[in-house]
C-alpha positions as CSV (number, residue, x, y, z in Angstrom):
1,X,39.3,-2.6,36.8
2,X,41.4,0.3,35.6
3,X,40.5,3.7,34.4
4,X,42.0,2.7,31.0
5,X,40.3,-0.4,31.4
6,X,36.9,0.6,32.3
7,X,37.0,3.1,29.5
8,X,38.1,0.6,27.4
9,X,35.0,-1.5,28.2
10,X,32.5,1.7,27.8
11,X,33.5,2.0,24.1
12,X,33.4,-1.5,23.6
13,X,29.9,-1.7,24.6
14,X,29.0,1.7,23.0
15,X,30.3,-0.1,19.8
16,X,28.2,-3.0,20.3
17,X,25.0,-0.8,21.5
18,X,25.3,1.0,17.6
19,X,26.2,-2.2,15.3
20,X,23.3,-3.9,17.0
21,X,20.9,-0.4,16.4
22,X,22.2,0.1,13.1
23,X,21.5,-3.6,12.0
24,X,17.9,-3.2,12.7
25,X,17.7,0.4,11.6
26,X,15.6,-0.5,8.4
27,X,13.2,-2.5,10.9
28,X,12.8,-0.2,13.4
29,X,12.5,2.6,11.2
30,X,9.9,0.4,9.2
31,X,7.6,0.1,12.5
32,X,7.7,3.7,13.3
33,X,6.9,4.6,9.8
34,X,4.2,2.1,9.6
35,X,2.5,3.3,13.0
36,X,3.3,6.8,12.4
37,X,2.7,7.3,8.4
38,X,5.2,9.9,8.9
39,X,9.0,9.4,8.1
40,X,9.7,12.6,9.5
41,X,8.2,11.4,13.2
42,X,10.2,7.8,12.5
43,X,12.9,9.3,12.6
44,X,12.4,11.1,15.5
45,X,11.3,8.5,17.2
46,X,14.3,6.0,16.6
47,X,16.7,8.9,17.2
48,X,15.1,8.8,20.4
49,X,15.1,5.0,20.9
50,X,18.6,4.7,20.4
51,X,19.2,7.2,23.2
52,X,17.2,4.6,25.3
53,X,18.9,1.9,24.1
54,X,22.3,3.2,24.6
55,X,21.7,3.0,28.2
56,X,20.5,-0.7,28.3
57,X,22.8,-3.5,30.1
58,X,23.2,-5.8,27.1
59,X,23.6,-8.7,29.8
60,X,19.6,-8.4,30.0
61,X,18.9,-8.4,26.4
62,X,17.8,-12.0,25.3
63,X,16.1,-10.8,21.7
64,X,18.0,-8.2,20.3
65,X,15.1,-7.6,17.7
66,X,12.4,-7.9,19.7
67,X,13.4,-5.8,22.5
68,X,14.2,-2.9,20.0
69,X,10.6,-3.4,18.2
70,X,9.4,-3.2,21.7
71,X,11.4,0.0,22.4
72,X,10.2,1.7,19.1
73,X,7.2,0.5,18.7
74,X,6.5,2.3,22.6
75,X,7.9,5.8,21.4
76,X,5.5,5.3,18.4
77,X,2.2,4.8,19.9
78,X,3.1,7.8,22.3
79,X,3.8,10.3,19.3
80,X,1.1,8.8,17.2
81,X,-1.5,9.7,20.3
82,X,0.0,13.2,20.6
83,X,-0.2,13.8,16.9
84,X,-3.8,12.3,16.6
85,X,-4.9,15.2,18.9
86,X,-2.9,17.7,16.7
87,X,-4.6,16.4,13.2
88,X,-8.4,17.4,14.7
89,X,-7.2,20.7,13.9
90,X,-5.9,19.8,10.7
91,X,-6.6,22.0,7.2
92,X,-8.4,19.7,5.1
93,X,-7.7,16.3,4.3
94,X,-4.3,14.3,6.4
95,X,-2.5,11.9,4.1
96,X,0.4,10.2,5.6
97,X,3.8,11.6,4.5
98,X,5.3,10.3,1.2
99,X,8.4,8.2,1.2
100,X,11.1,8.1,-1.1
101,X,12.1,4.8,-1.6
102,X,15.4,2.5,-3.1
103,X,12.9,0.4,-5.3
104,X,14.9,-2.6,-4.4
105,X,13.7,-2.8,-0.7
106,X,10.1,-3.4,-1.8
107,X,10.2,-4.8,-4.7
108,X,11.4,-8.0,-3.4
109,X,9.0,-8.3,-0.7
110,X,5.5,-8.3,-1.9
111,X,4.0,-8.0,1.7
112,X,6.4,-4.9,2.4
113,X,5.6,-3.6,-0.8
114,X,1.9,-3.8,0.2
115,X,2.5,-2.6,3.5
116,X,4.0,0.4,2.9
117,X,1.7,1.8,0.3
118,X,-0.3,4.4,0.4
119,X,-3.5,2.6,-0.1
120,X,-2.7,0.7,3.0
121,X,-1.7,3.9,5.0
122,X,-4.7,5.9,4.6
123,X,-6.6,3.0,5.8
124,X,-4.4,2.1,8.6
125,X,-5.6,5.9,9.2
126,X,-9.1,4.4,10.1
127,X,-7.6,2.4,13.0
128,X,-7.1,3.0,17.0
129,X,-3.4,3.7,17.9
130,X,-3.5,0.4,19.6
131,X,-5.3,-1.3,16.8
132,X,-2.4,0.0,14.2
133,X,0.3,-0.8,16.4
134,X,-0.8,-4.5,16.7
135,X,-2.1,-5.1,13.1
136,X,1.8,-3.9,12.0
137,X,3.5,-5.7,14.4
138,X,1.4,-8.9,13.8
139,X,0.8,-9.1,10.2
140,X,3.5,-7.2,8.6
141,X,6.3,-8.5,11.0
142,X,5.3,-11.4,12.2
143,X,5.5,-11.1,15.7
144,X,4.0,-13.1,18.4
145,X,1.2,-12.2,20.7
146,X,3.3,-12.1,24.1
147,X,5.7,-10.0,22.4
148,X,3.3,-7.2,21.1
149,X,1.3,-7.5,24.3
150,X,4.7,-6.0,26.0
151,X,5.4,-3.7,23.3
152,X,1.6,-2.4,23.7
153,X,1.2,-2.9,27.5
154,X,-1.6,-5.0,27.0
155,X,-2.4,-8.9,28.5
156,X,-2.4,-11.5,25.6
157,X,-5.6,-12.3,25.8
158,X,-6.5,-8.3,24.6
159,X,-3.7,-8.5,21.8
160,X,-5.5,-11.2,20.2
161,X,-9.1,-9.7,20.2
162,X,-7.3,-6.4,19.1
163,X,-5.8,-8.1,15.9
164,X,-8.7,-10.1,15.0
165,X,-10.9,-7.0,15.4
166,X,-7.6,-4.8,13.2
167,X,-7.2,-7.5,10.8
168,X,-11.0,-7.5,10.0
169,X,-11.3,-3.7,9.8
170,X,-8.6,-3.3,7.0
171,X,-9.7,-6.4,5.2
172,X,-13.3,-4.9,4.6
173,X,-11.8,-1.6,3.4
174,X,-8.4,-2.2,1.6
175,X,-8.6,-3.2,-2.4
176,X,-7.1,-5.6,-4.1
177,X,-3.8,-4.1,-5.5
178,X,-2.2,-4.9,-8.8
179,X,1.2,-6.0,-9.1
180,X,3.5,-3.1,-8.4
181,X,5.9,-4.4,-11.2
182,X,3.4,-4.5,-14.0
183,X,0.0,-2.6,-14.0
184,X,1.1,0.0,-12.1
185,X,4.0,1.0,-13.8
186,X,1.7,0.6,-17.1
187,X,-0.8,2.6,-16.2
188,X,1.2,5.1,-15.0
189,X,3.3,5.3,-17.8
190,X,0.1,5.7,-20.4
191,X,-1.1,8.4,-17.2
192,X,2.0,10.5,-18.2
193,X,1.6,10.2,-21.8
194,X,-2.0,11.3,-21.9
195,X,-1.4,14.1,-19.2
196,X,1.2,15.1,-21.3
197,X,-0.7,15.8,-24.6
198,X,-3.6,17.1,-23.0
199,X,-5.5,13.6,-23.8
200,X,-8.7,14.0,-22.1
201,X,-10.6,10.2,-24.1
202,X,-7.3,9.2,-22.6
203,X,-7.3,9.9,-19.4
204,X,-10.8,9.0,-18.6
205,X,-10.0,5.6,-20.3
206,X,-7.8,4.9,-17.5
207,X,-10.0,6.6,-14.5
208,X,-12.5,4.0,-12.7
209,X,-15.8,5.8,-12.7
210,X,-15.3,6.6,-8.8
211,X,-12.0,7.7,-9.3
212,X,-11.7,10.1,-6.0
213,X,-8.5,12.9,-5.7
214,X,-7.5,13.5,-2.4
215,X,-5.3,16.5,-1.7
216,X,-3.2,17.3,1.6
217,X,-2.1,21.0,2.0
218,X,-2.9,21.7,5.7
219,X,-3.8,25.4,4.6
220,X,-0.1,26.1,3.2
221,X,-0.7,25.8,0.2
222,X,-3.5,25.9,-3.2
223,X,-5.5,22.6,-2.7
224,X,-8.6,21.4,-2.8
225,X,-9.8,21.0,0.8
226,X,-12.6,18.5,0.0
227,X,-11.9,15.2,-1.7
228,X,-12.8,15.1,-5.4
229,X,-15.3,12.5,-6.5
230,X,-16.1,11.3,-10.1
231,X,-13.2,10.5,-12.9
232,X,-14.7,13.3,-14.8
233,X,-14.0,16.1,-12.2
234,X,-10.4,14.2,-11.5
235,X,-9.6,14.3,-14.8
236,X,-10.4,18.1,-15.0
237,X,-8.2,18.4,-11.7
238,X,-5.7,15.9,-13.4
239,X,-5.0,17.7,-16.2
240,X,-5.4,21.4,-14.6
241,X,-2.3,20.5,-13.0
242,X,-0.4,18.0,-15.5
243,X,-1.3,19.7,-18.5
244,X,-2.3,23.2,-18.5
245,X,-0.3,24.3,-15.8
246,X,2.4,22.4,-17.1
247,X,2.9,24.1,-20.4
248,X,1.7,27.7,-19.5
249,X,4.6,27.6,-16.5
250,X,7.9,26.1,-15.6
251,X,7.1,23.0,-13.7
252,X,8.4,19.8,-14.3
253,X,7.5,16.4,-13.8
254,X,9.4,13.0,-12.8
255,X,8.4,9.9,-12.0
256,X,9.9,8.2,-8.6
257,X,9.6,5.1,-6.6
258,X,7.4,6.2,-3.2
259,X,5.7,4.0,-1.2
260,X,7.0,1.1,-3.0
261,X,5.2,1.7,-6.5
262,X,5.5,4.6,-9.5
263,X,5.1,8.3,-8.1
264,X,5.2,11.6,-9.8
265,X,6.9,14.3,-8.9
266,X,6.3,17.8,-9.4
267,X,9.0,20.9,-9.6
268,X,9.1,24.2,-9.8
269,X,12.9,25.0,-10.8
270,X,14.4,22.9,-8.2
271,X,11.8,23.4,-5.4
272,X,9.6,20.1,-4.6
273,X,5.9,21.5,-4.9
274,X,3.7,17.8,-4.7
275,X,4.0,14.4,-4.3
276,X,1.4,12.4,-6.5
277,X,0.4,9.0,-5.9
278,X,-1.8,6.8,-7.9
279,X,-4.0,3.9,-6.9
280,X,-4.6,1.0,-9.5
281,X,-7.5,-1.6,-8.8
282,X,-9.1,-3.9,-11.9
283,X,-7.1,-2.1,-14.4
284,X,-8.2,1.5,-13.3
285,X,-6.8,4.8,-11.0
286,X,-9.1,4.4,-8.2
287,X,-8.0,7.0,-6.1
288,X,-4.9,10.2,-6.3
289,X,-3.1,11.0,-3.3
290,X,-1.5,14.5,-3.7
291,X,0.2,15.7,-1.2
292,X,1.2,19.3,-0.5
293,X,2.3,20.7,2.4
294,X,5.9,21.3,2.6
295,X,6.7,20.0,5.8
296,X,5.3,16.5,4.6
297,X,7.2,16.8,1.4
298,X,10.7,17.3,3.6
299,X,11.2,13.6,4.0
300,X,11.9,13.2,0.3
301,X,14.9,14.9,0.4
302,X,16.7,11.4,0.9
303,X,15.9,7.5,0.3
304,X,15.0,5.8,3.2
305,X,15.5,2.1,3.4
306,X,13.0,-0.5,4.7
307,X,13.1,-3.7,5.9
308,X,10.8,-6.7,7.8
309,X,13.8,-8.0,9.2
């Protein structure tokens, strides 16, 4: 082959190597962000996958999708066990990062949507690196055992125990979620109203009686560094922050699409100072997720898409 025609052939498959990566980009970035709960380390990670895939011989690839999920999903466990180490040291509570969403992505996908949230993130907090890995790739995705078992490095035989053992864990601690559509966007639109008027009866009204407020700073900022526990000290902390500081300063509030479901945002002049994201059970704000620290709120600078396929 020529010099002409061998370059010629190198951008070829160059081109091929980035319309296969950036088909599956929503994927891929899905499973990082899933195993991570941080968008900012997804990225990262498939930045680094495609540099690894970019040197693959295409000839060998029989599963486009799988071989990537197997790529990222191998980057991801290896950042999530070097940032587990990091979070021991952590400020106060860890919350995974926030993520700014097109509301169409999840709205259509009800398992996504689920998926994504952060009631399901905090608890896949609670599993093993492995344990997360598999419980995403299996029950979110859809993938089969001998396929995760090479994403993972583990025999078959482990995968399957692992995802029975996953698939119990979050079933005894997740809650059963509302439709995002409806109660949630309900009850946070009477949320606002009350926080905006200072409605305590209000507020309470829409509290469950173990209503919990969990805030992530990691020491760079004012936050509580303990959870909050009982509606009536949330509401207190609720409207602290939605009420009083709200008309005694300049910060303004939105409400956005994170996580798949209705999110408030909080601004001081054009400066992102928290994330807040509620979770509705029976009817009632079971828990707040605030989150804080700046470098978690960087990944809301720009909508991410999402996909499971």
């Amino acid at each position: 082959m020529s010099t002409e025609g061998a370059q010629a052939y190198d951008a070829a498959d160059a081109d091929e190597h980035a319309e296969r990566f950036t088909a599956l980009r929503p994927l891929l970035f899905t499973i990082a962000y899933e195993i991570l709960g941080s968008a900012t380390e997804a990225d990262d990670v498939l930045q680094d996958g495609y540099l690894r895939w970019s040197r693959v011989d295409l000839a060998e690839v029989r599963d486009t999708r799988s071989y990537l999920a197997k790529l990222v999903t191998r980057q991801a466990l290896n950042a999530l066990r070097a940032s587990s180490r990091r979070r021991e040291d952590y400020v106060g509570p860890w919350l995974p990062e926030p993520l700014l969403l097109d509301e169409r992505d999840a709205s259509a996908d009800a398992v996504l949507a689920e998926s994504v949230s952060m009631a399901m993130l905090v608890v896949l907090e609670t599993l093993t690196p492995d344990e997360r890995a598999v419980f995403v790739l299996r029950e979110v995705f859809g993938f089969e055992h001998g396929e995760i078992a090479a994403a993972v490095g583990k025999s078959v035989a482990a995968v399957r125990q692992t995802a029975h053992r996953a698939r119990a864990h979050v079933q005894a601690r997740r809650k059963r979620f509302a439709p995002l559509d409806t109660e949630a966007e309900r009850i946070t639109e009477q949320f606002m109203a009350a926080t905006a008027t200072g409605d305590l009866d209000g507020l309470l009204a829409l509290l469950a009686p173990d209503a919990v407020w969990t805030a992530d700073s990691g020491g760079k900022t004012t936050a509580a560094r303990k959870p909050v526990v009982g509606a009536a000290k949330v509401a207190a902390a609720v409207l602290d922050i939605f009420h009083k500081r709200r008309t005694e300063s300049d910060l303004r509030i939105e409400t956005v699409t994170c996580n798949g479901a209705p999110a408030i945002a909080a601004y001081i002049e054009d400066r992102l100072e928290g994330v807040f994201l509620l979770v509705v059970a029976a009817g009632r704000i079971t828990d707040f997720y605030a989150i804080r620290n700046p470098d978690k709120l960087l990944a809301m600078t720009g909508v991410h898409r999402i996909s499971r396929r």
